[in-house]
Each structure stands twice: as structure tokens, then as C-alpha cells.
N, C-alpha and C positions, 0 to 999 in steps of 0.2 A: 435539169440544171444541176449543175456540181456545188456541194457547199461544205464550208471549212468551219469548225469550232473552235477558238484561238482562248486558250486557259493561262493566264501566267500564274503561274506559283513558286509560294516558299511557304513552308512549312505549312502545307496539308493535307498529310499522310490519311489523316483520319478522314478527309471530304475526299479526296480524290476518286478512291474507287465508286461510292456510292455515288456520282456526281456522273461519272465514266457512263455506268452503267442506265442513268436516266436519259442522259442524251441517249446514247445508242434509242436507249425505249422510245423515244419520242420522235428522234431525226437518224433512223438507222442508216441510214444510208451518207449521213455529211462524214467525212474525217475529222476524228478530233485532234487537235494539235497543243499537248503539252507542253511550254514552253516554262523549263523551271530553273529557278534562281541558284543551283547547286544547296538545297534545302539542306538542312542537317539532320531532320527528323524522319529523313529516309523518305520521301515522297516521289522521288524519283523510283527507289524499291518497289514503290507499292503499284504505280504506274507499270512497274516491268511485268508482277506478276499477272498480268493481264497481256501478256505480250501474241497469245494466241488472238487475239481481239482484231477483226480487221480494221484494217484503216485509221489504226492508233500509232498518234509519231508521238515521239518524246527526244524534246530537245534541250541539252542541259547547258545552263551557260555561267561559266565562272568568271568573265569578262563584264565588263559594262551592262551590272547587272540594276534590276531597276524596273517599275511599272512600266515606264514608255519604253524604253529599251526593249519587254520583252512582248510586247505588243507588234513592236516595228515589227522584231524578228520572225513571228508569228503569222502575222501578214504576207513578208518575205516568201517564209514559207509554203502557205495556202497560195502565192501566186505562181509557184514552182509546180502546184498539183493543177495548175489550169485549172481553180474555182471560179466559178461565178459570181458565190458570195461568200464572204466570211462573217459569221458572227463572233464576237469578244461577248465574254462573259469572267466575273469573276467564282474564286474556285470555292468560296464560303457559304453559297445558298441563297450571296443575297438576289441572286437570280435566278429564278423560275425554268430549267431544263425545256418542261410544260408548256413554255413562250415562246421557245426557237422555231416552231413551226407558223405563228402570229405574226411574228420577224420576216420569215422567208418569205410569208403568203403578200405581207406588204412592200414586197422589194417588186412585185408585178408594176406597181404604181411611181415608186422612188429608189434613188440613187443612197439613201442613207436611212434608216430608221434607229431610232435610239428605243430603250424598252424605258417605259416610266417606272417609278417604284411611285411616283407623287397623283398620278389619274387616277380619280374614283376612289380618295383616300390613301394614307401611306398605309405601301406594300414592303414593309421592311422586315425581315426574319433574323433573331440571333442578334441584335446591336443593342448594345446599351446607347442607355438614354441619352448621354453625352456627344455619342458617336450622330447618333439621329438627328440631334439639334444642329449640331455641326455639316452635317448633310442638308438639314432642310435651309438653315441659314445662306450657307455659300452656295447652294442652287437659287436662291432665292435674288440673293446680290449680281450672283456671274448672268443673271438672265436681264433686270435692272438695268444693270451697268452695261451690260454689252448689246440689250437691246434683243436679244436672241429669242427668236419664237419655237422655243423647246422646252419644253415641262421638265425635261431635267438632263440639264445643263452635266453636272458627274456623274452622270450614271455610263456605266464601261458597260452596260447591256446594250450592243449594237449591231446592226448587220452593215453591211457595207459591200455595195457592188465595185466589180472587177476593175469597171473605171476609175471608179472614187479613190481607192486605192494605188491605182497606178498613177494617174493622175493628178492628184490632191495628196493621197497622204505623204508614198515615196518620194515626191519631188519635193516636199518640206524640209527645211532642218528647222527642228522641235527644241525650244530652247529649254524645255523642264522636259524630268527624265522622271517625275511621281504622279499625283494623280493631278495636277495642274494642267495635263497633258489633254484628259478628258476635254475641258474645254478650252485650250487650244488648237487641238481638231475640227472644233467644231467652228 
């Protein structure tokens, strides 16, 4: 089975390579697809000097730029390379490279898998405390309120089959273009 790694960024020069290189360790074989926000801090540079790297795209977008935006684009993408599945992740750590294989192994069974950071206690890396309550809060509400049987409701740690994608997400128009987007997808 074919799989795609979908990263949007902006500004993170410093995570990118070391991030690059643990997917490859882990899922050598998926394409990763850099999707970046025209960074200022040269992240796209850093992405390049890895250009010997197979199955590394980098896509830079100065247009309608934005979480859901470069998601869409991302996906786009990956359905251009005839994947099977795409996983999103973001570029800061707070998802587990380590996971991507967890993700894949469970798409034998389903159409969507989210990664939790909230099973078996929070899995959060790098976030102030502020940022965490905030996370734990509006996962807490958007599952509540919407009734959704997913342990976490914002988490961009996803895999998502060939259909889901063509099917569901591109035939959408996504009215939030930040991380509202999370669960409106879902």
C-alpha cells in the first residue's frame, strides 16, 4: 500500500529536518509532503537541503495561506501520487513520527484513524501549560457538544484512506481555514 505524510508549516526550520528524518526511520517507504506557508525563517531552505532525499516534495504557497488550506493542498497532493493513505501530522513534535506506523497498521480495519495525545494519559510534548488546558478544554466541549465518539476531537495526527479523502474531505467546502478545521472534518 502507497502512503503520504502531509506536514504544513511555517516557521520550523529548526523541527523540520530532525522530523524528516524520523519519519523516513520509521515509514521509509511513505512520501513526505511538505506543505509550507512561504515561512520567513527559511524552512523551506532547510527542507531543500535534503533534496537528495527520496520521495521528499515541497510545496510552497504564498496564496491562501493557513492550517486548512495547506492540508487541503496536501491531500491534493498525495492523491496526485495515487496513495492509499495519507497521514497529517504537525511539524512541532507534538506527534510521535514513532505512531505513523500504529496509524497505517489500523487503516487494515478503518477508513479514518485520529492519533490521541489524551489515551492512557496526556501525550503532549513542548506545550505550555496554557496551550494544554486549551487543548484539553475544547476537545473536551467539541466531543460534548457534538456528541462525537473520538478521544480527540483537535488532534491533526490522522491517517485517512484514499476514499475518505476523495469522497468526504474534497467534496467539502470547509468554512474555517485554522484549526476549527480539525473538527469540522471530522
Amino acid at each position: 500500500m502507497k502512503s503520504a505524510v502531509v506536514i504544513p508549516t511555517f516557521n520550523e526550520a529548526k523541527n523540520i529536518i530532525p522530523l524528516i528524518r524520523s519519519i523516513r526511520e520509521h515509514v521509509p517507504s511513505a512520501a513526505i509532503i511538505i506543505v509550507d506557508d512561504n515561512s520567513p525563517d527559511g524552512t523551506a531552505a532547510s527542507v531543500r537541503k535534503m533534496k537528495n532525499m527520496d520521495s521528499l516534495y515541497l510545496h510552497i504557497r504564498k496564496k491562501d495561506r493557513g492550517f486548512a488550506a495547506s492540508i487541503l493542498e496536501g491531500l491534493r497532493i498525495a492523491l496526485k501520487m495515487d496513495t492509499d493513505f495519507t497521514v497529517t501530522m504537525d511539524a512541532d513534535f507534538s506527534h510521535d513520527p514513532s505512531a505513523i506506523p500504529e496509524l497505517l497498521e489500523a487503516m487494515k480495519k478503518y477508513d479514518l484513524v485520529v492519533g490521541s495525545r489524551y489515551i492512557g494519559g496526556i501525550r503532549v510534548l513542548n506545550w505550555q501549560m496554557e496551550r494544554l488546558f486549551l487543548s484539553v478544554f475544547a476537545n473536551r466541549y467539541v466531543r460534548l457538544f457534538l456528541k462525537l465518539p473520538i478521544n480527540d476531537c483537535t488532534s491533526g495526527f490522522r491517517c485517512y484512506s484514499r476514499a475518505v479523502i476523495e469522497q468526504v474531505i474534497m467534496r467539502k467546502a470547509f468554512r474555517s481555514n485554522g484549526y476549527a478545521f480539525l473538527v469540522e472534518t471530522l
